[in-house]
C-alpha positions as CSV (number, residue, x, y, z in Angstrom):
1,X,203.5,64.5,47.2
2,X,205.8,63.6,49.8
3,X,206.0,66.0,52.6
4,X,208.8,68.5,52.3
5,X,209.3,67.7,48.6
6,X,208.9,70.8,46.5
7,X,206.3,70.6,43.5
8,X,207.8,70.5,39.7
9,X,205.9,73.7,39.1
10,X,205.4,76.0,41.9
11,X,201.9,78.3,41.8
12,X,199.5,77.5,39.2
13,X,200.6,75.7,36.4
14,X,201.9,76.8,32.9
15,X,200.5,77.6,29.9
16,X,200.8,76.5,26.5
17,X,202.0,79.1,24.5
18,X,199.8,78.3,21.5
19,X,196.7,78.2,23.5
20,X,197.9,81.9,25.2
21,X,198.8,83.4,21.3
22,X,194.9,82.3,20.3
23,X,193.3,84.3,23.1
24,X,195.9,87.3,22.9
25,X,194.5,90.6,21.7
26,X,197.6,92.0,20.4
27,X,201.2,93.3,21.5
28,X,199.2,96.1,22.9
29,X,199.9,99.8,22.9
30,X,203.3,101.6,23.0
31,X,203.8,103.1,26.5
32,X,207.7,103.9,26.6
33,X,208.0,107.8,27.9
34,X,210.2,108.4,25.0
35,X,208.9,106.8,21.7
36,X,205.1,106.9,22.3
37,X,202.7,109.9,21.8
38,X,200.9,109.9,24.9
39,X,203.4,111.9,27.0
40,X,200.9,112.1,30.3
41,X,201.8,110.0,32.8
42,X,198.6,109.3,34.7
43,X,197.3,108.6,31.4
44,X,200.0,105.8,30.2
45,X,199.3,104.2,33.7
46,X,195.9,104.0,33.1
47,X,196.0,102.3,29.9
48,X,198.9,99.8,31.6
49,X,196.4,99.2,34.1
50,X,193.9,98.1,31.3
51,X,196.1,96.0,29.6
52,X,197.2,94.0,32.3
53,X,194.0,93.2,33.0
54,X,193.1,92.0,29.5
55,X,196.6,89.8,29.6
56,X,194.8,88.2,32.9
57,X,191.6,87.5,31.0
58,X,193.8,86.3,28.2
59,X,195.8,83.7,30.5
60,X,192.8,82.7,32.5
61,X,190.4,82.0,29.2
62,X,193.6,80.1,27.9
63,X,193.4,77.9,31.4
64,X,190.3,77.1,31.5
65,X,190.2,75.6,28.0
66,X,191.4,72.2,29.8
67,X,188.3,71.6,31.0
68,X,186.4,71.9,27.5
69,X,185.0,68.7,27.0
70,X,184.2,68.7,23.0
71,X,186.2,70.2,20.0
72,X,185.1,70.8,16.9
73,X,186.3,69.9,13.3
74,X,186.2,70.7,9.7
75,X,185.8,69.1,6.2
76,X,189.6,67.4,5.6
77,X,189.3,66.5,1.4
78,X,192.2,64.0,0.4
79,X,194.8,64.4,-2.6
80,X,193.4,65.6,-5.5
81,X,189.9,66.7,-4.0
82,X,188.4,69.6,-2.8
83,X,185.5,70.5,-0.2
84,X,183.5,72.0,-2.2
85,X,182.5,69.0,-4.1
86,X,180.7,67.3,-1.3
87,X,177.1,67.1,-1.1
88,X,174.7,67.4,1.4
89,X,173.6,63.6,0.6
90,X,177.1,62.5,0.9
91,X,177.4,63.9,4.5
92,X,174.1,62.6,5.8
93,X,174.9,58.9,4.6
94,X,178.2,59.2,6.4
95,X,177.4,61.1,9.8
96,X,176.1,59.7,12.9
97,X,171.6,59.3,13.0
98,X,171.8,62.3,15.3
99,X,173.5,64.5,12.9
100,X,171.9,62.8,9.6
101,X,167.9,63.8,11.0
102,X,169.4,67.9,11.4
103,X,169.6,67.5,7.2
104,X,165.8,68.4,6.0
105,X,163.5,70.3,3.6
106,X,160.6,71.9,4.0
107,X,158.6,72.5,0.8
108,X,155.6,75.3,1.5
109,X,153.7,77.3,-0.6
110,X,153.7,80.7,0.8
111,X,157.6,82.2,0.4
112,X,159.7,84.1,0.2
113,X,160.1,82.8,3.8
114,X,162.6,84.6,6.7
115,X,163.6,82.8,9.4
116,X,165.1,83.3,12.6
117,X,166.7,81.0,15.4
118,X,166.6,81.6,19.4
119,X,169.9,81.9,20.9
120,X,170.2,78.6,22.4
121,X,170.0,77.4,18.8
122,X,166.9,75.4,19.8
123,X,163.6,76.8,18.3
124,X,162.9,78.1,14.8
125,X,160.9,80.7,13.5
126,X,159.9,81.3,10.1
127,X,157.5,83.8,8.0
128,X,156.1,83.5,4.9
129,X,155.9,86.8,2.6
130,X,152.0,86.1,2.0
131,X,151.0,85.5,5.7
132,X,152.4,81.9,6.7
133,X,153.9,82.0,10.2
134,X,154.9,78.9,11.9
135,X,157.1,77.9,15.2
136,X,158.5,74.8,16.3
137,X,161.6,72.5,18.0
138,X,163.6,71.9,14.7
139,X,165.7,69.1,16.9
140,X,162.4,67.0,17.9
141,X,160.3,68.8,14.8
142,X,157.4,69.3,17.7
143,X,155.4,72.1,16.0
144,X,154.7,74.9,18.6
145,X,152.1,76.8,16.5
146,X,151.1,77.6,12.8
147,X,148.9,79.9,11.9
148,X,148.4,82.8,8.8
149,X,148.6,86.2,9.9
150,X,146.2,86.8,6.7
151,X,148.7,89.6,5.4
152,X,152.0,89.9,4.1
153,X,155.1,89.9,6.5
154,X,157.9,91.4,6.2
155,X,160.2,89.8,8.9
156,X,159.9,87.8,11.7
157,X,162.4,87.9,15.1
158,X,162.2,86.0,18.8
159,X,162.0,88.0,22.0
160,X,164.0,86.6,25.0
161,X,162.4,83.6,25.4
162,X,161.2,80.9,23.3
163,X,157.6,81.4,23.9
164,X,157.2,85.0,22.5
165,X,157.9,86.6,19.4
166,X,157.3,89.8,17.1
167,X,156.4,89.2,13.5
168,X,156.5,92.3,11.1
169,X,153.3,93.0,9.0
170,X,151.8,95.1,6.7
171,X,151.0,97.7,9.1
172,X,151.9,97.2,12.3
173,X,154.0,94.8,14.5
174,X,152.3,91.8,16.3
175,X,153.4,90.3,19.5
176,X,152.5,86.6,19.6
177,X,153.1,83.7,22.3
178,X,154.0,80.0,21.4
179,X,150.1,79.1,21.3
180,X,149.8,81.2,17.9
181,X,147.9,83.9,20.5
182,X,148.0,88.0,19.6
183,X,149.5,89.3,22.7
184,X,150.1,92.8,21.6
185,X,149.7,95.1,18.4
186,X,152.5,97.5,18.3
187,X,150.6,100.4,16.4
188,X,153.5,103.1,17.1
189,X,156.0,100.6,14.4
190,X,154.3,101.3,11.5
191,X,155.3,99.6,7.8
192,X,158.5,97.5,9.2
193,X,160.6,95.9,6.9
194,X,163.4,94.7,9.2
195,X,163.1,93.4,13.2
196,X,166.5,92.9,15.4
197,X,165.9,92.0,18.6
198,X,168.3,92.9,21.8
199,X,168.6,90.4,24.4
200,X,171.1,92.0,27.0
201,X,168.6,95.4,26.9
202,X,165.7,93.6,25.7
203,X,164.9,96.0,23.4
204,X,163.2,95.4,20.0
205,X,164.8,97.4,17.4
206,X,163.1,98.1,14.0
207,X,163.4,100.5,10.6
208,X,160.5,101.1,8.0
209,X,160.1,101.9,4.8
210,X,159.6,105.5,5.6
211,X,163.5,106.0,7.0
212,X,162.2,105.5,11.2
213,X,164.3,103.5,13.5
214,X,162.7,102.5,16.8
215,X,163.4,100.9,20.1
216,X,160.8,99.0,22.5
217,X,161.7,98.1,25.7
218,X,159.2,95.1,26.0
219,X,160.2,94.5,29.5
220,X,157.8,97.8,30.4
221,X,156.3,98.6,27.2
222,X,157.9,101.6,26.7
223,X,159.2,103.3,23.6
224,X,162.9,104.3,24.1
225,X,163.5,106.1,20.9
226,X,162.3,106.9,17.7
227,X,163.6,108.9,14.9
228,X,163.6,109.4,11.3
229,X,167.1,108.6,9.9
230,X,166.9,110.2,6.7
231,X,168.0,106.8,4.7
232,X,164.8,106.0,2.8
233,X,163.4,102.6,2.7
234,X,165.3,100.7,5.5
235,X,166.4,97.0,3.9
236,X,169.1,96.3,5.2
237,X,169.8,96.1,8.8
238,X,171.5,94.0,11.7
239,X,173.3,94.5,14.9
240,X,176.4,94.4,16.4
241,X,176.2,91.6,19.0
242,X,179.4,93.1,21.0
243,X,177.9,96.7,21.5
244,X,174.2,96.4,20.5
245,X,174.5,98.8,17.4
246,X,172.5,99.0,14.5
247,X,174.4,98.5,11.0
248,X,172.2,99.8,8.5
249,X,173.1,99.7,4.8
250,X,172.3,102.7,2.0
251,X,171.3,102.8,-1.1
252,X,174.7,104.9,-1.6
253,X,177.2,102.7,-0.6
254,X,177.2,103.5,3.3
255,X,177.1,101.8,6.1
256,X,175.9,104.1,9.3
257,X,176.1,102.9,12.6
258,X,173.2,103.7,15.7
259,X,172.1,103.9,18.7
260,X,169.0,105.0,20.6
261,X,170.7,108.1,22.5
262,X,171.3,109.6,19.5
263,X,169.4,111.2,16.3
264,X,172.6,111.1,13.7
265,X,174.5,108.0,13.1
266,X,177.7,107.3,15.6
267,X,180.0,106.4,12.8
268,X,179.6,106.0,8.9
269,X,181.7,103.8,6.3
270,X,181.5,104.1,3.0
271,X,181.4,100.3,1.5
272,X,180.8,100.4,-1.7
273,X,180.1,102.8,-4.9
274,X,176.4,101.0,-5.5
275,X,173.8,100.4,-2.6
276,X,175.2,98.2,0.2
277,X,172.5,94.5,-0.6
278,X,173.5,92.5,2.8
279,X,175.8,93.1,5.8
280,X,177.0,90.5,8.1
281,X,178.6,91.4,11.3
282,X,181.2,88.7,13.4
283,X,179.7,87.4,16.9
284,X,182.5,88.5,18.4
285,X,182.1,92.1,16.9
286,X,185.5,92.1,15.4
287,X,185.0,92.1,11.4
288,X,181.8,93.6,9.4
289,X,181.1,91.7,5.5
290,X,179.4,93.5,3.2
291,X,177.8,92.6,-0.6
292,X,176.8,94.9,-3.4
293,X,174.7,94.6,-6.3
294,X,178.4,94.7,-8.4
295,X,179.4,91.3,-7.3
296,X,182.0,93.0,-5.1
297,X,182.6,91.3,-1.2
298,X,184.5,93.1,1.3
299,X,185.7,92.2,4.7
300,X,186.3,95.7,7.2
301,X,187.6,95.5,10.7
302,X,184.5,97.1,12.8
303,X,187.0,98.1,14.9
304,X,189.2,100.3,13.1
305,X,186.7,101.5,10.7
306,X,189.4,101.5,8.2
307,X,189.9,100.3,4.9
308,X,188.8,96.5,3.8
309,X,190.9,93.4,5.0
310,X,189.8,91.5,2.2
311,X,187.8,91.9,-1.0
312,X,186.7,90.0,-4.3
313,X,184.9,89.8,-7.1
314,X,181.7,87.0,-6.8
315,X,180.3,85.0,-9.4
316,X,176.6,86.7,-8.7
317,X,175.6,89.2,-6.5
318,X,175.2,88.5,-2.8
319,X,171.9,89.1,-1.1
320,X,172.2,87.4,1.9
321,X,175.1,87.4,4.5
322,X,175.7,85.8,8.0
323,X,178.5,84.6,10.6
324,X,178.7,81.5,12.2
325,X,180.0,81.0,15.7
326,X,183.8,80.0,15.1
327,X,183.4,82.8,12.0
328,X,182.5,80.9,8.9
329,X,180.7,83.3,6.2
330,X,177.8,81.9,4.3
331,X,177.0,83.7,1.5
332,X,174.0,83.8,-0.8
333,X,174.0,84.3,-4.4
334,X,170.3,83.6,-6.1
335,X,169.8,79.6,-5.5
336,X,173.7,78.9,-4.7
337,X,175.0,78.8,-0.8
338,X,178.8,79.7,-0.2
339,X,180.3,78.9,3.0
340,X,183.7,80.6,3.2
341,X,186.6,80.2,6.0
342,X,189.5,82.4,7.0
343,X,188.1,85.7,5.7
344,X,190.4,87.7,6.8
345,X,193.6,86.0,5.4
346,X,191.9,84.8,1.7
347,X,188.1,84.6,0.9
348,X,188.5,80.7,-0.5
349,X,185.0,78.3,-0.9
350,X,185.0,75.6,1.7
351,X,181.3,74.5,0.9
352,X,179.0,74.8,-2.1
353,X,175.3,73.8,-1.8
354,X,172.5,74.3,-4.5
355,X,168.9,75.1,-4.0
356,X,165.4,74.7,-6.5
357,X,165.1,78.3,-5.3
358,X,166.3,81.8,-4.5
359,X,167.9,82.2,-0.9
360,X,166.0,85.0,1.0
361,X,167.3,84.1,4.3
362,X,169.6,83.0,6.0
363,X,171.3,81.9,9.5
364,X,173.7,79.8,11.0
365,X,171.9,77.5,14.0
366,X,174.1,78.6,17.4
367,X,175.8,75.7,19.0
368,X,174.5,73.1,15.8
369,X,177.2,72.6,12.3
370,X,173.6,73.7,10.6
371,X,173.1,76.4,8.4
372,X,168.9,77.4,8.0
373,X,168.9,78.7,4.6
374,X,165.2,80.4,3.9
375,X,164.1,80.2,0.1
376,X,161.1,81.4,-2.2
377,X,159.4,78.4,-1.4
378,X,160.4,76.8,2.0
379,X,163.3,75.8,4.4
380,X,166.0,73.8,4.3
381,X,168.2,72.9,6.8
382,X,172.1,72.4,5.5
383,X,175.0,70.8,7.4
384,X,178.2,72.5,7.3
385,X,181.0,71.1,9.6
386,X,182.9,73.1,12.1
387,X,180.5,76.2,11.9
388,X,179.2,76.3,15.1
389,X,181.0,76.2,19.3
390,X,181.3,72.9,20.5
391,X,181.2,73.6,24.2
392,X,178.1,76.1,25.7
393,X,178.0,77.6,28.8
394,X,175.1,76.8,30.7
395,X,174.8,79.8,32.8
396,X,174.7,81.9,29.9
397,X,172.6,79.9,27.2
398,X,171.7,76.5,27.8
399,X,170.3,74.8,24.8
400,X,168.4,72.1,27.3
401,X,167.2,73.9,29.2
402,X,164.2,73.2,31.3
403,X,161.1,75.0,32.1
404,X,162.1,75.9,35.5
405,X,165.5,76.9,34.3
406,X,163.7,78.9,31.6
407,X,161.7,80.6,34.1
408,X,164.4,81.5,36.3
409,X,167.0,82.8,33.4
410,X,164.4,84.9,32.3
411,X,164.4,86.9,35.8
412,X,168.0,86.4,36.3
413,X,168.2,88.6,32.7
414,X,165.7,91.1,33.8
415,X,167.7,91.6,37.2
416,X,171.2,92.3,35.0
417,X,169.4,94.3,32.3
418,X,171.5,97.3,31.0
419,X,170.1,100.8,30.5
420,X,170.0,101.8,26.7
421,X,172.3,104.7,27.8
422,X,174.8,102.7,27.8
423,X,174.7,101.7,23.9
424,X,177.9,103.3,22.3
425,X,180.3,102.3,20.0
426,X,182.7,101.9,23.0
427,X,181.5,98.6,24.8
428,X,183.9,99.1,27.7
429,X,181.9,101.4,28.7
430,X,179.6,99.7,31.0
431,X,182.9,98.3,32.8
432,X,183.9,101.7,33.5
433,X,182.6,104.2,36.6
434,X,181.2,107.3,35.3
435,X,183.1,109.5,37.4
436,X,181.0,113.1,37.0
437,X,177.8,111.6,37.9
438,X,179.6,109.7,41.1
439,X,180.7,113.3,41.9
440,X,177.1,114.9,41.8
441,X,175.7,112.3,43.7
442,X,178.3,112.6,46.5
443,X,178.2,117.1,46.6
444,X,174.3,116.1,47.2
445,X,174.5,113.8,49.4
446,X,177.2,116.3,51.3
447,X,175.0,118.8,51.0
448,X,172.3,116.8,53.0
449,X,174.3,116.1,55.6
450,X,175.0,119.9,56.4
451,X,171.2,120.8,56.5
452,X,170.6,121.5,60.5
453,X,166.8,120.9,61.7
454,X,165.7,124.1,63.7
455,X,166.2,124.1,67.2
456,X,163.2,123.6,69.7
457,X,163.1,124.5,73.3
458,X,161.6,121.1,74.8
459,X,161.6,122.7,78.6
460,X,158.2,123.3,80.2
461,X,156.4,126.6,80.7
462,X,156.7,127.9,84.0
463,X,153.5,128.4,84.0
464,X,151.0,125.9,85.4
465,X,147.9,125.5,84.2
466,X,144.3,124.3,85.4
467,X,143.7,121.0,85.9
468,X,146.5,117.5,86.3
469,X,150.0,118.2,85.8
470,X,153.1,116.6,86.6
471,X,156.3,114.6,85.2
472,X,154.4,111.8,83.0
473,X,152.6,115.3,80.9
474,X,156.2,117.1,80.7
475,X,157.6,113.8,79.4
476,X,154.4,113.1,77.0
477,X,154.8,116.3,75.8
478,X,159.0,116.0,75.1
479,X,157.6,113.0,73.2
480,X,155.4,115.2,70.9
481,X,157.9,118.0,70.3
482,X,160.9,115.5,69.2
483,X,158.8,114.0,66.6
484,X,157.3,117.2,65.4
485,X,161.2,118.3,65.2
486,X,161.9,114.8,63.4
487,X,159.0,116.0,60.6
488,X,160.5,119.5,60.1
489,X,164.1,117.9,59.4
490,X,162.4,115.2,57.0
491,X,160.6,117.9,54.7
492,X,163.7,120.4,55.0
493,X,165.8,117.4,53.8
494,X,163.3,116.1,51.0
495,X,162.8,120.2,50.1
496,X,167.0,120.4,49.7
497,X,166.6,117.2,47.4
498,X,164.1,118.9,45.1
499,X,166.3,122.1,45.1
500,X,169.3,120.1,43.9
501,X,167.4,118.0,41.2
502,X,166.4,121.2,39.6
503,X,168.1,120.3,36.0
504,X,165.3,118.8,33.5
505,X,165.9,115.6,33.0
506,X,168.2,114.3,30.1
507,X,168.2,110.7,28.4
508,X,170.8,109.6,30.5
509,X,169.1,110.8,34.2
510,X,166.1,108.9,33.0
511,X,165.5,105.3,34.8
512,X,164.3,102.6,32.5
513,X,162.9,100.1,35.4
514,X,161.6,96.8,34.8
515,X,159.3,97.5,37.8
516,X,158.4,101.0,36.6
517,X,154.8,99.6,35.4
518,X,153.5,99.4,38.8
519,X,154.4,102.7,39.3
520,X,151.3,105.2,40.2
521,X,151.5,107.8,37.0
522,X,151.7,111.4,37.9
């Protein structure tokens, strides 16, 4: 640009409008003094406050989508065709080699399998109902370990890393590395039918067939909570990926909501007039699917925990539910896979694909158009266009990652762990100062401040006594009084500590450290 010419647009640079309207959350709430209902002042400047700061998030998300290298795409069928009729054979012969060797079948012996991908997207994990467990690279198909636990299993799940991961048996729950080696037995989960696994409070979350849901903290091997929640037999559970709640489904139709800092559910929706058989909940935490054994699906915004967005009738009953990334719902009905786009607007079949077996699991891969669909006897591996994010951020999850770079996200995650306390349906929370315990901490640290150390005469005695005197003894013996004075003010300030910390400790004044181990137990 020519000096002194003026630039076509000023400041940074538009826009578009269509990209802005995709990452908008809404009109937003009413804050005119005379038509809306919240008539205090400091509090309708508080939510204006909030909301211009999600419009900034909004406009900067929409900016930064220029520099988005990849985009992703979906099935297009021609005149007179529909998307539904395509195989999986079809799309293999007519995809790239990369894309055709992420199509494959496993045929084992020891179902019904569950299966579980890391959150790169990379590694697989699967469990066989009569003891087969088994770990591996699905890209490269380099097997990590294989091995027969010898028992039934009930579930399988990853920790927060690749090379560790909790597999649900008959009794108890075993902690294994990537070399097929017992690390730990976790005796205190006892009979587990479901595992969910927490990766921002790296807790490991699990309900039995007694009713008891439980959180680990496997950073310190501590049990955070444990509880009966009066639901029976525990089938059906996942998480919320937004807020870290548990979505547990009863045999009455309800779906109740939890969390570790409290022994009765946070919120309850009733579903459905017969049990609730699968529940799938958005990545994004935005919208919550649900099945029932009367062939009945229904969409709910988690949000609002209002009445359904969507519902219909299904040609079989739905056992198994799950989101994809961009929000395709895959559904399973008995040996049939539904893959279903735009829920919210009309629940209409994009893909159909047809298995030997019954589905008993099922996920979609993160950051891979693959769906891993777990059957009676094995795992297939189903490609489904457009399901998955085409861009990743590194910083976050990085799906080639490196050993090193392993090593040091692992401690980068351990360093921005968040407390369990902070689990609520609310997850705004943790942006969000909490004001009454700032308060205390200041009043104590106040009241410190005012504590005076006695006064001590440091002058000489007039007095002398036998033997060498002089200045350098007056002065040694200053020395000796300051730092007796120094000890007195210490304990009087560590005594006014104790005195304010009198109040027995609740759930949320408790510290969860990751360093707390090495701590000498009192």
């Amino acid at each position: 640009m020519k000096p002194g010419s003026r630039s076509k647009y000023p400041g940074k640079p538009p826009v578009n409008k269509k990209i802005l309207l995709k990452y908008s959350h809404g009109d937003g709430v009413d804050l005119n003094p005379k038509t809306t209902r919240i008539k205090n002042k400091y509090h309708r400047q508080r939510i204006r406050n909030k909301e211009q700061v999600i419009n900034h998030v909004a406009e900067d998300t929409a900016r930064t989508e220029m520099l988005l290298t990849e985009d992703y795409g979906f099935l297009e069928a021609d005149t007179g065709e529909t998307t539904t009729q395509f195989k999986q054979s079809q799309l293999a012969a007519n995809v790239d080699i990369t894309s055709a060797s992420k199509h494959f079948k496993l045929n084992l012996e020891f179902g019904p399998y569950s299966m579980r991908y890391t959150r790169n997207g990379r590694h697989l994990l699967i469990g066989g109902k009569k003891g087969h467990i088994a770990a591996f690279d699905w890209v490269t198909k380099k097997l990590s370990c294989e091995l027969n636990a010898m028992e039934s299993v009930h579930d399988v799940a990853w920790l927060h890393v690749e090379t560790m991961f909790a597999v649900a048996q008959k009794n108890w729950v075993h902690i294994y590395d990537n070399q097929g080696i017992e690390i730990h037995c976790l005796k205190r989960m006892h009979e587990i039918n479901r595992l969910e696994f927490l990766p921002y409070h790296f807790l490991l979350a699990s309900g039995s067939k007694s009713g008891f849901l439980s959180w680990l903290d496997v950073s310190i091997g501590q049990m955070i909570s444990s509880y009966n929640s009066r639901l029976g037999r525990i089938a059906v559970m996942t998480q919320n990926p937004s807020n870290a709640i548990l979505c547990v489904g009863g045999g009455k139709g309800v779906v109740s909501m939890w969390s570790p800092n409290s022994k009765q559910p946070l919120a309850k929706m009733l579903c459905h007039t017969q049990s609730v058989s699968s529940i799938a909940i958005h990545p994004y935490g935005l919208y919550m699917a649900t099945s029932s054994p009367d062939r009945s699906l229904k969409i709910w915004d988690i949000r609002q925990l209002s009445g359904p967005l969507q519902s219909a009738k299904l040609r079989h009953p739905a056992t198994q539910l799950t989101y994809s990334q961009r929000g395709l719902l895959g559904v399973g009905m008995g040996n049939v896979i539904e893959v279903y786009r735009d829920t919210t607007t009309d629940i209409k079949s994009y893909m159909r694909h047809k298995e030997n077996w019954n589905v008993s699991g099922m996920q979609f891969c993160p950051f891979e158009d693959v769906l891993g669909v777990a059957t009676d006897k094995g795992f297939t591996s189903v490609l489904i266009p457009g399901s998955a994010e085409a861009n990743f951020d590194a910083l976050e999850i990085n799906p080639f990652q490196t050993k090193s770079q392993r090593k040091e996200a692992e401690v980068k995650a351990l360093l921005d762990k968040i407390q369990p306390d902070l689990i609520t349906l609310d997850s705004g929370v943790i942006n969000e100062v909490d004001v009454p315990t700032l308060q205390d901490q200041n009043e104590a640290k106040k009241k410190l401040l005012f504590i005076k150390p006695k006064k001590i005469d440091f002058t000489p005695r007039k007095t002398k006594s036998k033997g060498k005197g002089g200045t350098a003894k007056v002065i040694k013996s200053r020395k000796i009084l300051k730092q007796l004075a120094k000890q007195d003010a210490i304990k009087a300030m560590r005594e006014a500590e104790v005195l304010i910390d009198v109040k027995k400790p609740t759930l949320k004044q408790k510290n969860y450290g990751v360093l707390n181990r090495f701590l000498p137990k009192s």
